[in-house]
C-alpha positions in Angstrom: 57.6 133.7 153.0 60.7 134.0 155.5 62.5 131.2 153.3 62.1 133.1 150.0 63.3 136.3 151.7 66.3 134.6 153.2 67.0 132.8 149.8 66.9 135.7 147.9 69.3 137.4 150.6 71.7 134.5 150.1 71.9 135.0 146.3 72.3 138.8 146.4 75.2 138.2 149.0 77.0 135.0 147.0 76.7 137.4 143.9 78.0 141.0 145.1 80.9 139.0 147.0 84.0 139.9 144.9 83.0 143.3 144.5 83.0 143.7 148.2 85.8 142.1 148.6 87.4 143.7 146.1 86.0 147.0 147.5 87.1 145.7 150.9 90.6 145.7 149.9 90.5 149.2 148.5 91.3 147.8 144.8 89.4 148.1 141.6 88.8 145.3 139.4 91.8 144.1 136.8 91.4 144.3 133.2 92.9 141.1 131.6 96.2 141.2 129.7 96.0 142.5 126.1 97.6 141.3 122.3 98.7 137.7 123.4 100.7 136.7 121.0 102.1 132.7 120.5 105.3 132.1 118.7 106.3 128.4 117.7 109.9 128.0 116.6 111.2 125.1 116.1 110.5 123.2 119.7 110.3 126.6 121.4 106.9 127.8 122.4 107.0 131.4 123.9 103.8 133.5 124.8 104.2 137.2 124.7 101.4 139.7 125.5 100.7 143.5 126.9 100.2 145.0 130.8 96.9 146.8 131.1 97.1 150.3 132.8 95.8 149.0 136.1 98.0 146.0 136.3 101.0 148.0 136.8 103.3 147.2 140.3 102.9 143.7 141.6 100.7 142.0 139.2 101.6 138.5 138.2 99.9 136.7 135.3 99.0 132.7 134.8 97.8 130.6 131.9 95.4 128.1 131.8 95.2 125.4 128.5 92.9 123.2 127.5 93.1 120.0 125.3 90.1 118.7 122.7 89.6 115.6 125.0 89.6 118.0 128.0 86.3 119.4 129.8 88.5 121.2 132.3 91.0 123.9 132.4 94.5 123.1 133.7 97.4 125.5 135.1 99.7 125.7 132.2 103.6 124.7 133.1 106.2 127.3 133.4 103.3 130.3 132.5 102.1 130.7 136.3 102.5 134.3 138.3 104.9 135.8 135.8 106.0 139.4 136.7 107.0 139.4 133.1 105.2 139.6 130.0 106.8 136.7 128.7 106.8 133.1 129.5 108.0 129.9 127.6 106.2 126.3 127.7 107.9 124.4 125.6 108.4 121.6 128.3 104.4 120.9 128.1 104.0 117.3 126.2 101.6 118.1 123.2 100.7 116.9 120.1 101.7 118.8 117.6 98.9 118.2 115.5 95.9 118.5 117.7 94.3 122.1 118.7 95.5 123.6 121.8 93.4 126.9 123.9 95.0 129.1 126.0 93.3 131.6 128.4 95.2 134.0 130.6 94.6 136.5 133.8 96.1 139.6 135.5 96.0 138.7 139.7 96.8 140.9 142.5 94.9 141.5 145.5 92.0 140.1 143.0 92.0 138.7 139.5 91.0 140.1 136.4 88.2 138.2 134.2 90.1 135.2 131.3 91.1 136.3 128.8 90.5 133.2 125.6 93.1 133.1 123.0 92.4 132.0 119.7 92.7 128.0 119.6 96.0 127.1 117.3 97.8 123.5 115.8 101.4 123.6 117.0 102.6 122.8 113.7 100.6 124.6 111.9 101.7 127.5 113.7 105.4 126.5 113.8 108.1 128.6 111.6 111.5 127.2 111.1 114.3 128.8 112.9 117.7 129.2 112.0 119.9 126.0 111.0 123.0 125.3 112.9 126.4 126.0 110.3 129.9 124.7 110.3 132.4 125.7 107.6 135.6 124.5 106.3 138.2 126.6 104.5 140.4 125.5 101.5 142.4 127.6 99.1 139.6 128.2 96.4 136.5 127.1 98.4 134.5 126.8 101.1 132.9 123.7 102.5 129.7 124.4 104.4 128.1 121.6 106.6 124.5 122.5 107.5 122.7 120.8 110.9 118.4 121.3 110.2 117.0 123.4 112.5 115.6 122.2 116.2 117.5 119.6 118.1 118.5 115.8 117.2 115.5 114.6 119.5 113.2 117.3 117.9 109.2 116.6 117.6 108.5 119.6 115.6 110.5 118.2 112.7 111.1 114.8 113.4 109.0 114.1 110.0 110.8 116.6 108.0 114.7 116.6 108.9 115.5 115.2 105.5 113.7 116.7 103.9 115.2 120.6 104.3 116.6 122.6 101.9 118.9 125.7 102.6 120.0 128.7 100.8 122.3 130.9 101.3 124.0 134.9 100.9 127.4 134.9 100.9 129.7 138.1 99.8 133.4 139.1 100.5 134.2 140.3 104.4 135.4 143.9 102.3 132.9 144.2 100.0 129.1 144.3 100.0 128.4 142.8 96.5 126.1 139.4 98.0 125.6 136.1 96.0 122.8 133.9 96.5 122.2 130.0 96.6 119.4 128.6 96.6 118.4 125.1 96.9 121.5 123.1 98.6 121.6 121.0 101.3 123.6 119.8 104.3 126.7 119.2 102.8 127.6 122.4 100.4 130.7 123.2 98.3 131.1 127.0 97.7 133.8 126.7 94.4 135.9 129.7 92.4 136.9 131.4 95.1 139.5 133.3 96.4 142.6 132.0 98.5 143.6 134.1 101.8 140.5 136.0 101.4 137.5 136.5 104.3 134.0 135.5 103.3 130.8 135.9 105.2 127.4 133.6 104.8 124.1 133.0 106.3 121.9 130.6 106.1 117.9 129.7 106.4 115.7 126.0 105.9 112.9 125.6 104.0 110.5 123.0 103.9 109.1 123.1 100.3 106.4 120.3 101.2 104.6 122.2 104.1 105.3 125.6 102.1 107.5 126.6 105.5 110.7 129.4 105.1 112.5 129.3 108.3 114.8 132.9 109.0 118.5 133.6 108.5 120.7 132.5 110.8 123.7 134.4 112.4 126.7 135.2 110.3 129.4 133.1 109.6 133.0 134.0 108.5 136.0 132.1 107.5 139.1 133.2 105.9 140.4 130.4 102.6 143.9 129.0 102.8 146.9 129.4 100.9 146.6 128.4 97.6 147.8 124.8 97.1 150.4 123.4 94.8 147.9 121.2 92.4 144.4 122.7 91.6 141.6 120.7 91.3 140.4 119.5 88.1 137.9 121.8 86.3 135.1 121.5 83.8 134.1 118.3 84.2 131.4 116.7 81.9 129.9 112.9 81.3 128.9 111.7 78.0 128.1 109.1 76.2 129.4 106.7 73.3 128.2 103.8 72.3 127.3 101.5 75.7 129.8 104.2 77.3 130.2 106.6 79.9 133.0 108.9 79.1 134.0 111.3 82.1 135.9 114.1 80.9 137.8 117.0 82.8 140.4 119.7 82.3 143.9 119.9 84.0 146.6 122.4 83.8 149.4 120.1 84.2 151.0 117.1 82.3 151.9 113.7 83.6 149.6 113.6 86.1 147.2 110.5 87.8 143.9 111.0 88.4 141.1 109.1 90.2 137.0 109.6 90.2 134.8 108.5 93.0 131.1 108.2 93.2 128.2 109.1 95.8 124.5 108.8 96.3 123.1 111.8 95.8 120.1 111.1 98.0 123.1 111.2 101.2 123.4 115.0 100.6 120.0 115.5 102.0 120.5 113.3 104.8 122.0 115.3 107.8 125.7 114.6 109.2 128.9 113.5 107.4 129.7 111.3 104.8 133.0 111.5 103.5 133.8 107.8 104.2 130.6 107.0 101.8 132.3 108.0 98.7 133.2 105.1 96.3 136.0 104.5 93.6 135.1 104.1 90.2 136.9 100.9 89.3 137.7 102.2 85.7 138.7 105.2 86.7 142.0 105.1 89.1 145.0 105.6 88.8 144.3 107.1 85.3 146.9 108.9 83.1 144.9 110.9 81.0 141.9 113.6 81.1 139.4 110.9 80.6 138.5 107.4 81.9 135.3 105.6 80.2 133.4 103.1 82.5 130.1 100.9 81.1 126.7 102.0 81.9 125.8 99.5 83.5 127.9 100.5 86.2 125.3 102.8 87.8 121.6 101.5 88.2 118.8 104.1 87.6 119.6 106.7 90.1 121.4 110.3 90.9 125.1 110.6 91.8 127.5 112.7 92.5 130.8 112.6 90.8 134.4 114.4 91.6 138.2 114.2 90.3 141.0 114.5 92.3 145.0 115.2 90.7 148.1 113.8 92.3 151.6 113.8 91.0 153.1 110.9 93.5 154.0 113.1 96.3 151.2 116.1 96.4 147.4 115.7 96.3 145.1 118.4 95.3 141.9 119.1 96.7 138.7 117.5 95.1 137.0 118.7 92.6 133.6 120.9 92.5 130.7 118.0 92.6 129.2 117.5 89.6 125.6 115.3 89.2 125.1 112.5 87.6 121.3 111.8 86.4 121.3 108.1 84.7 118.1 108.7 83.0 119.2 112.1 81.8 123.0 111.1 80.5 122.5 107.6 79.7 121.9 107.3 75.5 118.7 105.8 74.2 119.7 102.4 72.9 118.2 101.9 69.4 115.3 99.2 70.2 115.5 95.7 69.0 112.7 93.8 66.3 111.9 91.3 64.5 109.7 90.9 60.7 107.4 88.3 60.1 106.0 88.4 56.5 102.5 88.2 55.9 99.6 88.3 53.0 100.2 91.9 51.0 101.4 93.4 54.7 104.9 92.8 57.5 104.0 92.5 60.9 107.0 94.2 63.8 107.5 92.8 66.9 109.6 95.5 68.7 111.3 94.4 71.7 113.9 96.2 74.0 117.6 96.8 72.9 120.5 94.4 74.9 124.2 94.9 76.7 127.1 93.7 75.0 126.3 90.5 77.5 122.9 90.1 76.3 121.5 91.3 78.9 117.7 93.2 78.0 118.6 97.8 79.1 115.9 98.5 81.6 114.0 101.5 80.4 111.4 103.1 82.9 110.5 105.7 80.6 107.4 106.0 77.6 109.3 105.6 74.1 107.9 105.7 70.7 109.1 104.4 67.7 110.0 106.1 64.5 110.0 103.2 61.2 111.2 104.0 58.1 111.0 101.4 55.1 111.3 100.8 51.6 111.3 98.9 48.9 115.2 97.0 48.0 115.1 97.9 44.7 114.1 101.8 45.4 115.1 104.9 47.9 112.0 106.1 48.6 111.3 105.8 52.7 108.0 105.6 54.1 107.6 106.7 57.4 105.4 105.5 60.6 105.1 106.9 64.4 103.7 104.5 66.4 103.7 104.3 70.5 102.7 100.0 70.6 105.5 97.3 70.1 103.7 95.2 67.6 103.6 97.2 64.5 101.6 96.5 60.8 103.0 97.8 57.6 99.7 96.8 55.7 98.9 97.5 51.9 102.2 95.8 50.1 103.2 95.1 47.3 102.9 90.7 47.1 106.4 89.0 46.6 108.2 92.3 47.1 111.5 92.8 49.4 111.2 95.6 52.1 113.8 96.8 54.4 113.2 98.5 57.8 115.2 100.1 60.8 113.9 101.8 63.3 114.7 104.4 66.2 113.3 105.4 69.5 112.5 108.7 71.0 111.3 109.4 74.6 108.4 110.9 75.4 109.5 112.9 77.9 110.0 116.2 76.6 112.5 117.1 79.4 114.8 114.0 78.3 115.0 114.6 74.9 116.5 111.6 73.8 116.5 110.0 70.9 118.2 106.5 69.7 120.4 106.1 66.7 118.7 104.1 63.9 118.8 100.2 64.6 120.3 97.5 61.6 118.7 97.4 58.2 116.3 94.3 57.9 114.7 92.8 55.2 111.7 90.2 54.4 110.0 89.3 51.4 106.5 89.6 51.2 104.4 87.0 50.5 101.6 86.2 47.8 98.4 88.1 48.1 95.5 88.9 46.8 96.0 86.5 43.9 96.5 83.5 45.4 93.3 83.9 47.1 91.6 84.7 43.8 93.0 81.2 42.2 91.7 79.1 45.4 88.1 80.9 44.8 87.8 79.8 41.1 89.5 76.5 41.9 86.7 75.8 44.5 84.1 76.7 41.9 85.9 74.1 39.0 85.5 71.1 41.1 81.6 72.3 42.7 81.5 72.1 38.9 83.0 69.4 37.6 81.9 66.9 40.5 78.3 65.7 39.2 80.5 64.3 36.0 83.2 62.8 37.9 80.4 60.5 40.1 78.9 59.8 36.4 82.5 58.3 35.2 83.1 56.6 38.5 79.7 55.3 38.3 79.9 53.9 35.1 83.4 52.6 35.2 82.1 50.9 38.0 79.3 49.1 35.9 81.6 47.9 33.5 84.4 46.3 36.0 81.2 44.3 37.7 80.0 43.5 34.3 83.8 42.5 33.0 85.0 40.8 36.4 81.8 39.5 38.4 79.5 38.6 35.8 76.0 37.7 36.5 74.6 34.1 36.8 70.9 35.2 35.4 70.8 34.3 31.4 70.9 37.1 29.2 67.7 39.0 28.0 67.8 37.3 24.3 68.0 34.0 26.1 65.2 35.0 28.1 63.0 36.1 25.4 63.6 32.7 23.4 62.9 30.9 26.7 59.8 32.4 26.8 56.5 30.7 27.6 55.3 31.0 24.1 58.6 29.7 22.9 58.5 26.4 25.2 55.0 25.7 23.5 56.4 25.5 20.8 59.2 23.1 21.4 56.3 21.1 22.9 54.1 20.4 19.6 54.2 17.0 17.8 57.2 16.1 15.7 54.7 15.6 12.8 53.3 18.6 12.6 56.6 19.9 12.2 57.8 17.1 9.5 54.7 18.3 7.6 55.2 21.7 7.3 59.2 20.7 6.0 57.3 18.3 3.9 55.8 21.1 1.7 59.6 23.1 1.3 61.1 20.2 -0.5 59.0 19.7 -3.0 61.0 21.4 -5.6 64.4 20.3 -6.5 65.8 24.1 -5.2 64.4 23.3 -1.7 66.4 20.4 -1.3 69.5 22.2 -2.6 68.3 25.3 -0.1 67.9 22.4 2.5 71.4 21.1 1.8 73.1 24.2 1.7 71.3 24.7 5.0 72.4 21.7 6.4 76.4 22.4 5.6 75.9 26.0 7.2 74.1 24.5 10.3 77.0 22.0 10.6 79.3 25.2 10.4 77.0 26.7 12.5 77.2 24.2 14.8 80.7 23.9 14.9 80.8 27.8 15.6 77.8 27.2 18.7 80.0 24.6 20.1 83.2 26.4 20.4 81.4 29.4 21.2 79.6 27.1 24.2 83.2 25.9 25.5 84.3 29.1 25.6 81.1 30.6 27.7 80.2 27.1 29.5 76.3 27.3 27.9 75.4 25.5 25.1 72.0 26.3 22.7 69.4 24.2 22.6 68.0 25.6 19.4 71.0 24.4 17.4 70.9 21.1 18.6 67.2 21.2 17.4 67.9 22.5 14.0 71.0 19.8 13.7 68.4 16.7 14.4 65.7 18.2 12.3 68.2 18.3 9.3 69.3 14.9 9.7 65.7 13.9 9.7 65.0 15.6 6.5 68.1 14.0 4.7 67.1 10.9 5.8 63.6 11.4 4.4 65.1 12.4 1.1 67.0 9.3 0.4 
């Protein structure tokens, strides 16, 4: 029971301690500081906020901050016991990207509770201050160099320093009337103005990426010089003929020399100075006339800057006002290169790209499509085709029929605008059609027709050059049929019974005649059966037969 009391003492004692300590010193307790404000320019980081009533005399305030990876709070640098109700930390190491909190108390005799501000990103919270500005005066211009804002070693921007832009005000030291510039960058040139005359400018950045817009900068004045002896060229222009650029310009005076030189455009956004990085046009010094013409190929795909400057021998003027130079935007459209190969009833287009005057194939990085146009030789009517692909088919033809075709590209870009002059006339002769395929058909047909005849004359012309030129050895069939077994029984029976049978013809004086008769035309015949067996190497035995019976019979007679 005596534990609990003196426990309970303990934590009523530990509890009340600052207010009697506080009341021990005859204070009251602090209210915390009010509307802290951070402001983040550039590399600077300033905290601002407001005294409470009470913490007027010798109060002193002291920030605390706190990272993600932090449990603990730590004393922030440079913000500790300020009399002032402003303090700058920009020397604290941070990432610019990661969340920061900030708390901050009133002390005195005591301390006043913490006051949390809101948690903030550095560079979200950053705004662009005012760039640094150097100017240089001629007679009719001003050239205006532009550092980007924060210093060379800056971590705010050390992403971004290329990638400002700057506009400007500018407007006569005597008058009010103000001009504005917008989008230039570090290197400027302020043209068409006045000589001995004061102007005024100022200047702000602009990061268009992180939709940042920094604050005017101080005012700067300069005063232009005399004016000189030899303007600058004016009006200056590119354009194209042929394969050519064509740089044209106006001058006030005659027998004059002129020379061009070239830049990178990219270098004007790039901070510091580049005068030496200006390059001579090799086709275009020393020139007598208004006008110098340099191939295209001189420039690869890219943006430049371009300027003219006059000289008469002994006195130089200043250089031109900068014009730019967009390849893709000034360079023509080459009209594209094909060729025709004929086919049934239809021509097939093989579009490839157009070629330097050293054969070399123009690099286009840009959609084109193709207009066609063709006709018939013997007629003017043009048919028209729009197609985006390279390989093209004219189909539906007339067969054997001469057609012509050019063509043109366009791009498709509708901010180009560029479109190619026609290409040569070429022409190709259709070939055969429909027709011809016809005639094969019905041809195919005829011999599926024809072909069960053709194997009956092959087959018998066959017989007959076997029969003709290999003859067989077998007998032929009326050979065979006299051979037959009836007929060797015959040939078999007594010679008697044939003499009889004979016997009974001759009885009559016109049998024997008959018989004669028969015996001179079985000689003949016989005669006839034995040339006729020379010839075929076989020889009858039914003649010889006949002949023997005949002499028998004569014989008889007598």
């Amino acid at each position: 029971m005596m534990v609990t009391l003196l426990g309970a003492t303990t934590l009523v004692l530990v509890t009340l301690a600052p207010w009697v300590l506080s009341a021990a010193a005859g204070g009251k307790n602090l209210k915390s500081p009010q509307k802290v404000e951070v402001d983040v320019i550039d590399d600077n980081f300033i905290l601002r906020w407001n005294r409470s009533e009470e913490s007027v005399g010798n109060v002193t305030f002291s920030f605390d901050y706190q990272k993600p990876e932090m449990d603990n709070w730590i004393k922030l640098p440079g913000c500790q016991n300020m009399t002032s109700t402003k303090c700058n930390f920009s020397s604290l190491k941070l990432n610019i990207y990661d969340e920061i909190k900030l708390r901050i108390r009133a002390e005195k005799e005591n301390t006043s509770s913490w006051c949390e501000v809101d948690s903030f990103t550095p560079f979200r919270k950053a705004q662009i201050g005012p760039p640094e500005v150097h100017l240089e005066a001629e007679d009719k211009a001003i050239v205006i160099y532009i550092s980007p804002p924060g210093t060379e070693d800056s971590v705010m921007w050390a992403l971004d320093r290329s990638s400002f832009t700057y506009s400007l005000v500018i407007w006569k030291n005597s008058s009010s009337v103000e001009e504005r510039i917008e989008n230039i960058y570090s290197r400027h040139k302020i043209s068409k103005l006045s000589p001995e005359t004061t102007y005024c400018l100022k200047v702000k950045a602009a990061l268009l990426t992180s939709r940042k817009i920094g604050v005017y900068g101080p005012v700067h004045c300069i005063k232009t010089t005399v004016e000189n002896e030899l303007p600058p060229p004016e009006n200056i222009e590119v354009i194209v003929q042929n394969q050519n650029y064509v740089l044209k310009w106006d001058y006030t005076y005659a027998n004059m020399t002129f020379q061009v030189q070239w830049l990178h455009a990219f270098l004007k956004r790039k901070p510091g100075n580049h005068l030496y990085k200006w390059k001579q046009i090799p086709d275009c010094k020393n020139v007598t006339t208004t006008q110098c013409v340099f191939p295209q190929n001189t420039f690869q795909k890219g943006i430049y800057l371009l300027r003219v400057q006059a000289s008469d021998g002994n006195n130089t003027s200043f250089w031109s006002e900068e014009i730019k130079f967009d390849t893709e935007i000034q360079a023509s459209l080459l009209p594209p290169v094909f060729n025709i190969r004929s086919l049934s009833d239809s021509l097939h287009i093989s579009i490839g790209a157009p070629k330097w005057s050293e054969n070399k194939p123009v690099i286009q990085d840009y959609p084109l499509i193709y207009e066609i146009l063709f006709w018939e030789n013997t007629s003017k009517a043009e048919r028209k085709i729009i197609k985006k692909k390279t390989d093209v088919t004219i189909p539906n033809l007339k067969p054997l029929t001469v057609y012509c075709v050019k063509a043109r590209a366009h791009s498709m870009d509708e901010k180009l605008n560029k479109s190619s002059v026609f290409s040569d006339v070429v022409c190709e002769e259709t070939k055969s059609g429909n027709t011809s395929k016809i005639w094969l058909i019905i041809g195919i047909f005829t011999v599926l027709l024809a072909l069960p005849f053709v194997i009956y004359a092959v087959k018998v012309l066959l017989r007959c050059i076997n029969y003709v030129f290999f003859p067989s050895l077998k007998p032929s069939s009326n050979i065979d049929e006299y051979f037959s077994e009836q007929s060797l029984k015959n040939l078999l029976l007594s010679t008697s019974e044939e003499q009889i049978e004979k016997c009974l013809i001759i009885e009559n004086i016109s049998t024997i005649a008959t018989v004669e008769e028969t015996n001179q035309t079985d000689e003949d015949h016989k005669k006839y059966s034995s040339q006729t067996s020379e010839d075929s190497g076989n020889y009858s035995n039914e003649d010889e037969s006949e002949n023997k019976t005949s002499e028998e019979l004569q014989q008889d007679f007598i």
